[in-house]
RODO-2510 file (C-alpha; in nm, 4 decimals, decimal comma):
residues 399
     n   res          X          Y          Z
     1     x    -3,7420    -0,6098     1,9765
     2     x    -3,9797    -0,8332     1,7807
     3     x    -3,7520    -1,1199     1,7543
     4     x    -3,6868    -1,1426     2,1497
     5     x    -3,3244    -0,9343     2,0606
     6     x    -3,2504    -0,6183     2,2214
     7     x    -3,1183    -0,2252     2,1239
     8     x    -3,0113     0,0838     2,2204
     9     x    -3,1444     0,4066     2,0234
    10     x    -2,9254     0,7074     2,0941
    11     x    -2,8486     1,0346     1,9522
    12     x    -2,4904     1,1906     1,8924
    13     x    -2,4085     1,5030     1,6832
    14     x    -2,7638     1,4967     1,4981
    15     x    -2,7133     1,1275     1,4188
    16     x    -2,9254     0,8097     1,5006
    17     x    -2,7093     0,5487     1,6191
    18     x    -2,8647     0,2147     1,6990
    19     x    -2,6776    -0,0533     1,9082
    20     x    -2,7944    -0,3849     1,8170
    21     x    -2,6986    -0,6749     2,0450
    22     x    -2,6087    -0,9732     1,8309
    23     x    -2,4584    -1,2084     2,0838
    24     x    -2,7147    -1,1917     2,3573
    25     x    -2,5439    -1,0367     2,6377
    26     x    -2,6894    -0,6469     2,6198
    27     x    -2,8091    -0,5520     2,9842
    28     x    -3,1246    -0,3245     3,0387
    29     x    -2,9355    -0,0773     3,1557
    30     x    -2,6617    -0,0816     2,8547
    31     x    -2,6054     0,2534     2,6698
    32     x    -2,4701     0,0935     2,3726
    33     x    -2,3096    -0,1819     2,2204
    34     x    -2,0267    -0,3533     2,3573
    35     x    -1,7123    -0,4335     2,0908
    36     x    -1,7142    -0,8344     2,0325
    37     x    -2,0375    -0,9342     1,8714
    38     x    -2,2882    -0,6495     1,8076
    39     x    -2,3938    -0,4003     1,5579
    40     x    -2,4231    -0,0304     1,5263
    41     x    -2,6857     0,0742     1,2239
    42     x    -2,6459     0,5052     1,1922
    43     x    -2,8972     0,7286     1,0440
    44     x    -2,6379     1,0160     0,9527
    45     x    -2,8735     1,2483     0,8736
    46     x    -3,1706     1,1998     1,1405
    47     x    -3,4221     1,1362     0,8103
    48     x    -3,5430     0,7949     0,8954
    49     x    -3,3249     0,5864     0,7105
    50     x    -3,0229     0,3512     0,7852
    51     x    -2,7204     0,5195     0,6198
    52     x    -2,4168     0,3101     0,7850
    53     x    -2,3748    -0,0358     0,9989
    54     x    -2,0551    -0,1378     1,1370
    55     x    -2,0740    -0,4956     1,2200
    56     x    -1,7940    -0,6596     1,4266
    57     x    -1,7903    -1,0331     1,5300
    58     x    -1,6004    -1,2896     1,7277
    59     x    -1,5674    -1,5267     1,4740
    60     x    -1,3320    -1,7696     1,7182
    61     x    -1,4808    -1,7224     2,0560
    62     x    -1,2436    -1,5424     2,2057
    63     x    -1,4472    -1,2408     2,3433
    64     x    -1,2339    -1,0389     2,1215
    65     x    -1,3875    -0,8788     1,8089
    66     x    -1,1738    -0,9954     1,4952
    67     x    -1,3733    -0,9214     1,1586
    68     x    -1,5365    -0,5714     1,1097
    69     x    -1,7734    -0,5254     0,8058
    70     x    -1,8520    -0,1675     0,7526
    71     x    -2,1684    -0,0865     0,5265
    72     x    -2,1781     0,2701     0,3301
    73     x    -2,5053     0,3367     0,1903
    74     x    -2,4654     0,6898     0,1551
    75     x    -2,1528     0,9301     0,0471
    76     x    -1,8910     0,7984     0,1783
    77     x    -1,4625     0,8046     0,1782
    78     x    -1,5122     0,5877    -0,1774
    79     x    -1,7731     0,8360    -0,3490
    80     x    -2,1510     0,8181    -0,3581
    81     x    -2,2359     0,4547    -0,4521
    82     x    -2,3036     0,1877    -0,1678
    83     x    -1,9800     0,0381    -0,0847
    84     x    -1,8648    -0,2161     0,1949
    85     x    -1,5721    -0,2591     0,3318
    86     x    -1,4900    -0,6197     0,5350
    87     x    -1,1628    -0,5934     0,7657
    88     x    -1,0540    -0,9422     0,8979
    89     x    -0,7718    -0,9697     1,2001
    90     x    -0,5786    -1,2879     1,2183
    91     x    -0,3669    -1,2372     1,5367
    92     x    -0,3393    -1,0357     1,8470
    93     x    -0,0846    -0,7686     1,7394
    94     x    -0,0496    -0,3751     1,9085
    95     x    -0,3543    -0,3185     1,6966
    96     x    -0,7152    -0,4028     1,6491
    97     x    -0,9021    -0,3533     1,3166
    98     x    -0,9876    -0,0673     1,2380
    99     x    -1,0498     0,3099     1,4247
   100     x    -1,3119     0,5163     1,2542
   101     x    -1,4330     0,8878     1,2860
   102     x    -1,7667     1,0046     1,2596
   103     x    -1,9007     0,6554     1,1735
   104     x    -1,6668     0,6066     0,8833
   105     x    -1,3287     0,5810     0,7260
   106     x    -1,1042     0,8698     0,6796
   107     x    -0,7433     0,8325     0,5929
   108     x    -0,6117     1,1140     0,6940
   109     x    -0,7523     1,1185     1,0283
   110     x    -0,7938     0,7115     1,0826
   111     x    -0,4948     0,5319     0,9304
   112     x    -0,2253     0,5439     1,1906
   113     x    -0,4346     0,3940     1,4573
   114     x    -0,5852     0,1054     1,2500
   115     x    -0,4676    -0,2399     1,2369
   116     x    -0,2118    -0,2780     0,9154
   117     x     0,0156    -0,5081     1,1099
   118     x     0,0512    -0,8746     1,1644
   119     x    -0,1479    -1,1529     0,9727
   120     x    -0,4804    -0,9835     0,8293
   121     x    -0,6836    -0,8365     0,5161
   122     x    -0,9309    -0,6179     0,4008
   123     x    -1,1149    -0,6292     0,0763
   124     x    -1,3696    -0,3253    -0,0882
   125     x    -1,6659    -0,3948    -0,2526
   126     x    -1,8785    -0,1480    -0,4484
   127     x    -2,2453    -0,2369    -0,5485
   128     x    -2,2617    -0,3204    -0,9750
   129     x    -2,5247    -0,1177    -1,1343
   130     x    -2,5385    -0,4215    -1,3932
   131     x    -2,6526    -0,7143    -1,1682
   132     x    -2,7049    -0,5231    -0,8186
   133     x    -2,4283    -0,7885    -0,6510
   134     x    -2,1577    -0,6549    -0,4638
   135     x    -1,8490    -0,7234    -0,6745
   136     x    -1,4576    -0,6548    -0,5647
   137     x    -1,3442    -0,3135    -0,6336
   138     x    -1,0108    -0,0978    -0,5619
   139     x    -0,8407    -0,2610    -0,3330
   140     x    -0,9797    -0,6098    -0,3610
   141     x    -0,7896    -0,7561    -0,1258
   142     x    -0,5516    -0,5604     0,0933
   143     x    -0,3055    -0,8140     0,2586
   144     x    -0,0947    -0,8274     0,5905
   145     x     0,1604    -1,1116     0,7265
   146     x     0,3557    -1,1819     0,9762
   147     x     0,6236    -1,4927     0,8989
   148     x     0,8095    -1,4344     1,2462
   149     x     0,4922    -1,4279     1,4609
   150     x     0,6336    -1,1055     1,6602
   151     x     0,3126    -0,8892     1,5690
   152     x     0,4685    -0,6794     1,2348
   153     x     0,3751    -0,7117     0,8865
   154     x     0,7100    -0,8337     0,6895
   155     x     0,4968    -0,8670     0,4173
   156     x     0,2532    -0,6562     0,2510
   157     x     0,0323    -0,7602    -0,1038
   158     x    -0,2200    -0,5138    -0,2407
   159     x    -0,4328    -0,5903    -0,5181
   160     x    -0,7094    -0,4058    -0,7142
   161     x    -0,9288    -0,5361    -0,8517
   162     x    -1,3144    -0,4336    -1,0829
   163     x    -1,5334    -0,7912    -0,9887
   164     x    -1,2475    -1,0831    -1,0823
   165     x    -1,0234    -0,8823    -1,2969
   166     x    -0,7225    -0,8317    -1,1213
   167     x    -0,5936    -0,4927    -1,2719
   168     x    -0,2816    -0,4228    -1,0424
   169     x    -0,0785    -0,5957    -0,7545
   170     x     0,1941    -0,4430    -0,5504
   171     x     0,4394    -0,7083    -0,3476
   172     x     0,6106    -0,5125    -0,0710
   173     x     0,8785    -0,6703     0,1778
   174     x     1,0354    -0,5624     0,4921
   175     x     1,3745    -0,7477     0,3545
   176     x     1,6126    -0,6865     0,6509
   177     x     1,3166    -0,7346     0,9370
   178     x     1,3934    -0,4102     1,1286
   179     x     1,1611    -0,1802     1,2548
   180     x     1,2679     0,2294     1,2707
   181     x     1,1922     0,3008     1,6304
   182     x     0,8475     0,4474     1,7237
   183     x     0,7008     0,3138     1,3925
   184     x     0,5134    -0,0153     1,3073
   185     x     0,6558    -0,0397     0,9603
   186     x     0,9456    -0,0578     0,7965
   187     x     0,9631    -0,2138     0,4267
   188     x     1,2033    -0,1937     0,2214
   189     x     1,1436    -0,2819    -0,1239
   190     x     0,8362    -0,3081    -0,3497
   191     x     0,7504    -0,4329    -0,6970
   192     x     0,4239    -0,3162    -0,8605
   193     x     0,2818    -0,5025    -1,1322
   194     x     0,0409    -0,4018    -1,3956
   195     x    -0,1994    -0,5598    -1,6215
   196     x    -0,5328    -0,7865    -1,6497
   197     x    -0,5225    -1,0897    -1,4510
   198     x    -0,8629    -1,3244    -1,4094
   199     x    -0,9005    -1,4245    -1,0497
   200     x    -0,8330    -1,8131    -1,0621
   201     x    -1,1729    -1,9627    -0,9505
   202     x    -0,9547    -2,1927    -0,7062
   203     x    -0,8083    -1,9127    -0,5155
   204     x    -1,1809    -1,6939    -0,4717
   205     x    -1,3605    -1,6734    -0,1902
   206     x    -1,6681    -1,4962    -0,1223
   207     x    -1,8340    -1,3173     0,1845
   208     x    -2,1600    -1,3451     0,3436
   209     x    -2,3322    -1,0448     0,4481
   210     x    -2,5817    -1,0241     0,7692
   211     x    -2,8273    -0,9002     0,5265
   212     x    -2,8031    -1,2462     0,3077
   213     x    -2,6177    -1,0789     0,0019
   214     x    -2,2818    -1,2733    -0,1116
   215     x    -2,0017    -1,0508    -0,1607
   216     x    -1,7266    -1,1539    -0,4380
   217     x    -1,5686    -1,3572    -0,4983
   218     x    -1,2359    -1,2119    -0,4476
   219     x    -0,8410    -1,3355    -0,4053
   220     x    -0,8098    -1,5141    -0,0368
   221     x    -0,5713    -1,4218     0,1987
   222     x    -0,3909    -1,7399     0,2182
   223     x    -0,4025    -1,7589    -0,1870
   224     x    -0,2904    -1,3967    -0,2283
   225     x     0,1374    -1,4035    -0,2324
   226     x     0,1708    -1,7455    -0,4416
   227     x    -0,1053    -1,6228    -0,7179
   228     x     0,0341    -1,2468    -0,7561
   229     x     0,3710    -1,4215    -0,8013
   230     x     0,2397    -1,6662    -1,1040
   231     x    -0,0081    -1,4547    -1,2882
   232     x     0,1566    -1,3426    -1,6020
   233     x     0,1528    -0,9595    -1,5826
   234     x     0,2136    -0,6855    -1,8391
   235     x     0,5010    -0,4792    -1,6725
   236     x     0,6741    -0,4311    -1,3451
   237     x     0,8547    -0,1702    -1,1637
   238     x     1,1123    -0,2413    -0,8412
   239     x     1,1494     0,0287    -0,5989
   240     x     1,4482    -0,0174    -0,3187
   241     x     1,4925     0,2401    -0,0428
   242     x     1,8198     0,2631    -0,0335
   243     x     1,7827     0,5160     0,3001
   244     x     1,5131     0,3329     0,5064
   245     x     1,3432     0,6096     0,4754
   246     x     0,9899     0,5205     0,3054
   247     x     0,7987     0,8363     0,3682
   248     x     0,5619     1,0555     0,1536
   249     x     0,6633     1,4193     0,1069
   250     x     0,3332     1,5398     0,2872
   251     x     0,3802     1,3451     0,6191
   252     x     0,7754     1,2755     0,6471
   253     x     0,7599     1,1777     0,9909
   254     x     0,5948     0,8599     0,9227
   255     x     0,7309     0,5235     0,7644
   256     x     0,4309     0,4028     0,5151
   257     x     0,2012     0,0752     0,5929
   258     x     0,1202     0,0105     0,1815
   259     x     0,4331    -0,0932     0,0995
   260     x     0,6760     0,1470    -0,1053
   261     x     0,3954     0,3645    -0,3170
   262     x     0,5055     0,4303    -0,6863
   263     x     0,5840     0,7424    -0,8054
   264     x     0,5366     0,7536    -1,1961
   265     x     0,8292     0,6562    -1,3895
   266     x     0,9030     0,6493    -1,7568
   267     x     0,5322     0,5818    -1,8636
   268     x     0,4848     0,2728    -1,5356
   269     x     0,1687     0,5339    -1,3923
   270     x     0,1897     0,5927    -1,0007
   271     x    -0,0512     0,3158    -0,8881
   272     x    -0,2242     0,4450    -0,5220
   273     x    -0,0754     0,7068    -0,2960
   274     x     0,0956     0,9389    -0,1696
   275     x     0,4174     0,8272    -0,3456
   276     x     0,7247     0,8187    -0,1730
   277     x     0,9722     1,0448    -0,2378
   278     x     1,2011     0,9717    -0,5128
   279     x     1,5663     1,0781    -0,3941
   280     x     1,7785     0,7520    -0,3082
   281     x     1,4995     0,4882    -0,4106
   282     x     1,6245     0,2829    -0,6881
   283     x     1,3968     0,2129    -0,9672
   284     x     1,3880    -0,0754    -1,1819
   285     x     1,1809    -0,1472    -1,4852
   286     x     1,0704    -0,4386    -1,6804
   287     x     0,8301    -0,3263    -1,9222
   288     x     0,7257    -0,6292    -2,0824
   289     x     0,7295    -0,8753    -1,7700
   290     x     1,0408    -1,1042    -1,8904
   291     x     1,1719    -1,1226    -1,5308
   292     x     0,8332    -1,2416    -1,3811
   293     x     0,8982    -1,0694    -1,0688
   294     x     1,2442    -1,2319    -0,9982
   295     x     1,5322    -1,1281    -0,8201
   296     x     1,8765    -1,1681    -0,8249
   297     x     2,1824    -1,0924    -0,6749
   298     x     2,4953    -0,8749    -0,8044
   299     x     2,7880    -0,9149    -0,6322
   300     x     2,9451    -0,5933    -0,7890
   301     x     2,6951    -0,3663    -0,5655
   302     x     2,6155    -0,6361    -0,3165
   303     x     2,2757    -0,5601    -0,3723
   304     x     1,9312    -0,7251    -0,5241
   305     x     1,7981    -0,6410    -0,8703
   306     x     1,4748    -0,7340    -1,0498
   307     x     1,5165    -0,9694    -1,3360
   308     x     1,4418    -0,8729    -1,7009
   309     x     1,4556    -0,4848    -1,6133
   310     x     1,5931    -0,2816    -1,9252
   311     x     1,6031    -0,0150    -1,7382
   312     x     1,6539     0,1995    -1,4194
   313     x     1,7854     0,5237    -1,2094
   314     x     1,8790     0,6184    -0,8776
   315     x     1,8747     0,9856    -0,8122
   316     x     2,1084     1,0182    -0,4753
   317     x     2,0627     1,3027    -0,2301
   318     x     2,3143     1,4021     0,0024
   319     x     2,3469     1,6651     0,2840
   320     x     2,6409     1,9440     0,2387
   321     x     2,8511     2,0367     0,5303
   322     x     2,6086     2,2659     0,6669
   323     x     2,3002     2,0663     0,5427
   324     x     2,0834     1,7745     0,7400
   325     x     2,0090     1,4212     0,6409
   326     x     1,7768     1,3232     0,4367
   327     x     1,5795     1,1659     0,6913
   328     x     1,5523     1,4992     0,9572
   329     x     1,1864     1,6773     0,9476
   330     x     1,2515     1,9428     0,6389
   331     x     1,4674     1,7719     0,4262
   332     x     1,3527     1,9955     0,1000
   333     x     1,4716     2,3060     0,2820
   334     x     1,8282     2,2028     0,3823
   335     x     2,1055     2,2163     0,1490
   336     x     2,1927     1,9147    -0,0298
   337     x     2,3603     1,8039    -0,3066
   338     x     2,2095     1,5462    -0,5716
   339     x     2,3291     1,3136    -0,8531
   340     x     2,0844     1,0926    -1,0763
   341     x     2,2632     0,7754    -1,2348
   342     x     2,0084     0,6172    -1,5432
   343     x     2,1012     0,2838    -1,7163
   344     x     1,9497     0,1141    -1,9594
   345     x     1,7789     0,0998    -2,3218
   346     x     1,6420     0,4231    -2,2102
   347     x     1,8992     0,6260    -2,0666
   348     x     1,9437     1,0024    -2,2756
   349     x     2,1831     1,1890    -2,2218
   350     x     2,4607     0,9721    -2,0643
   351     x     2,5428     1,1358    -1,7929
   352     x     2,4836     1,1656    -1,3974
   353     x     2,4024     1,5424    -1,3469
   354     x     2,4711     1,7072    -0,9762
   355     x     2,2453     1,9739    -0,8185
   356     x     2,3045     2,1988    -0,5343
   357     x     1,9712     2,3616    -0,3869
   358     x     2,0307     2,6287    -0,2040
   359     x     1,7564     2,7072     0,1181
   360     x     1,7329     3,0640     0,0153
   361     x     1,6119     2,9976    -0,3531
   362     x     1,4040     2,7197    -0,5427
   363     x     1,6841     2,8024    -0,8087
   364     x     1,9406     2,5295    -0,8398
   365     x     2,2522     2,5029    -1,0489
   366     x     2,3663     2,1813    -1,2353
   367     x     2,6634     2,0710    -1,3932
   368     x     2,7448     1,7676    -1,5617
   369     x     2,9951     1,5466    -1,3180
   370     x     3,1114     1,3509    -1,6442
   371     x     3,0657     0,9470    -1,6401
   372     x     2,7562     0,8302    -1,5185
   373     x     2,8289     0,4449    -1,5591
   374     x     2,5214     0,3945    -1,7781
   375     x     2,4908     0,0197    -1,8097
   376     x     2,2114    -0,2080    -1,9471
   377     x     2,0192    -0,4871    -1,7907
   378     x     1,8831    -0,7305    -2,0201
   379     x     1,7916    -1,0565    -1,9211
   380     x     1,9096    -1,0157    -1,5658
   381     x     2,2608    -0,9352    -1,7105
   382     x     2,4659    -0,6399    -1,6527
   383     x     2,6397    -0,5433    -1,9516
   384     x     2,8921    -0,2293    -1,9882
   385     x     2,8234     0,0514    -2,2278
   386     x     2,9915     0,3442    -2,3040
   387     x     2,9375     0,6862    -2,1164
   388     x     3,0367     1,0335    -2,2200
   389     x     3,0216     1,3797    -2,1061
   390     x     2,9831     1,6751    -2,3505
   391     x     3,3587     1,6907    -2,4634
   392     x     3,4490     1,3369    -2,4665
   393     x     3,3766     0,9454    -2,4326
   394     x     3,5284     0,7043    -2,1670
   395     x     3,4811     0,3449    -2,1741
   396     x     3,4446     0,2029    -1,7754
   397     x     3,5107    -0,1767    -1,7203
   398     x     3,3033    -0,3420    -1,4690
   399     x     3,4728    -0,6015    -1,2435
***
């Protein structure tokens, strides 16, 4: 090249993919770049122009690549408008930023072999028609750690974001540190917030692309878990898998690496996706953010509950005698029998209903089972309240 550098033009699939060597060590004889320090710039559509560059660097040394910056100026997994994507890997877990197909990001074929484990982050960026900057967007950033240092997110914090106005932020824990066998994740619990937070200045950071553009700023890593837990949200929404089971219903094999996704509940939307399935996961609500993402613990259950909820259910599925768990590969076809308990300012209805699906028919019968124990949670205190079925009220005491 020009500047002394070197390259490698190839062709693959009706693409132009160019290897740039950014650390100096590309030999004559190299058919492409190697995977610490260089660059790969892809004309997608063999027209002349750059479409793509995915950029990894060594940013320690190492001879290991730990940051990826992937650059999308044509249609891409995000939609249409230029978008960038910077991936940053803070350990040597079983993984390694991220894989991509066809020179890009696809979920469905990519996510289970990129690197959503240990200490790391990504952050989006989409390019603002208003100012041409790049300016956070969706999920702005995504975060990873590792407390224990054995390689496994415990914790996982997802933000979005539209430039510094933080719009959502979803906390999820791996609270008992297991992991299911044959999968990288395990959490356990989740609270999503909602609202319209402005990044504090203090905690932004900003990116610098190889091109010279500045990218941000957005919410730092290291900032991320102690400013999601002070900002003064609108609303939040617990979710506890109460069958360490955190699956979607279109890939059940498969623990999730977000966190526990929302499913919508009693007007708190379903913020990112695929949801996780709704039998045993206990929801908690506190619509007007009185709890400020506390917990605290009940002896009564034994379990933890989110402070300043007013309101909650836990719809429990069980297998019949001649049913399967919950957790085997077809759970929706096998026989089981299903009771929703609701508590709260909310609950209608007073009562805990029990279905039996049969696998021969989508038909299923309910009756009423009588009390429901529908209680109400206001400020972090369980109070009784009374319950009834359709012929006549019972009072329960709560010890």
């Amino acid at each position: 090249l020009a500047d002394g550098g070197r390259a490698v033009f190839t062709r693959d699939r009706g693409r132009i993919v160019i290897g740039i060597d950014d650390d100096g060590d590309m030999s004559l004889d190299a058919t492409g770049p190697d995977d610490d320090s260089d660059c790969l710039a892809v004309d997608m559509n063999s027209d002349g122009l750059i479409d793509r560059t995915i950029d990894r660097d060594d940013t320690d040394a190492d001879g290991v690549a730990d940051r990826m910056v992937q650059t999308y100026g044509d249609r891409n997994t995000w939609g249409s408008r230029p978008f960038l994507v910077v991936i940053q890997d803070l350990d040597r877990g079983p993984l390694s930023l991220w894989s991509l197909h066809d020179y890009g990001y696809s979920q469905g074929i990519c996510q289970w072999t990129c690197d959503f484990t240990g200490d790391g982050w990504f952050c989006m960026f989409r390019r603002s028609r208003e100012n041409d900057r790049w300016v956070a967007a969706l999920e702005a950033p995504f975060c990873f750690y590792d407390p224990d240092g054995d390689g496994l997110a415990e914790e996982t914090v997802r933000l979005t974001a539209a430039d510094t106005q933080l719009r959502s932020a979803r906390y999820g824990i791996n609270a008992d540190n297991d992991m299911t066998e044959g999968h990288l994740y395990d959490y356990d619990m989740s609270i999503t917030c909602l609202g319209s937070v402005e990044l504090p200045a203090e905690a932004g950071q900003v990116f610098e692309h190889r091109s010279g553009d500045r990218a941000g700023p957005f919410l730092a890593w290291d900032s991320t878990r102690e400013t999601v837990r002070a900002a003064a949200w609108d609303r939040a929404l617990l979710i506890w898998d109460e069958n360490d089971h955190n699956v979607a219903d279109r890939l059940r094999r498969r623990e999730r690496w977000e966190g526990i996704i929302n499913a919508s509940y009693r007007g708190f939307p379903q913020e990112g996706g695929p949801p996780t399935q709704r039998p045993n996961k206990r929801f908690e609500l506190d619509a007007d953010f009185s709890g400020r993402m506390q917990l605290y613990f009940w002896p009564a259950d034994g379990r933890l509950h989110l402070f300043g909820a007013e309101q909650g259910s836990l719809e429990v599925a069980t297998p019949t005698a001649t049913g399967s768990s919950t957790r085997g590969p077809s759970p929706s076809r096998a026989p089981t029998c299903r009771a929703t308990a609701s508590w709260g300012r909310a609950a209608t209805g007073c009562r805990t209903r029990r279905t039996r699906r049969s696998p021969r028919s989508s038909r299923a019968a309910t009756t009423p089972s009588g009390s429901c124990g529908r209680e109400s949670w206001r400020s972090g205190r369980r109070t009784p309240r009374s319950c009834s079925t359709p012929s006549r009220r019972r009072r329960r005491r709560w010890a």
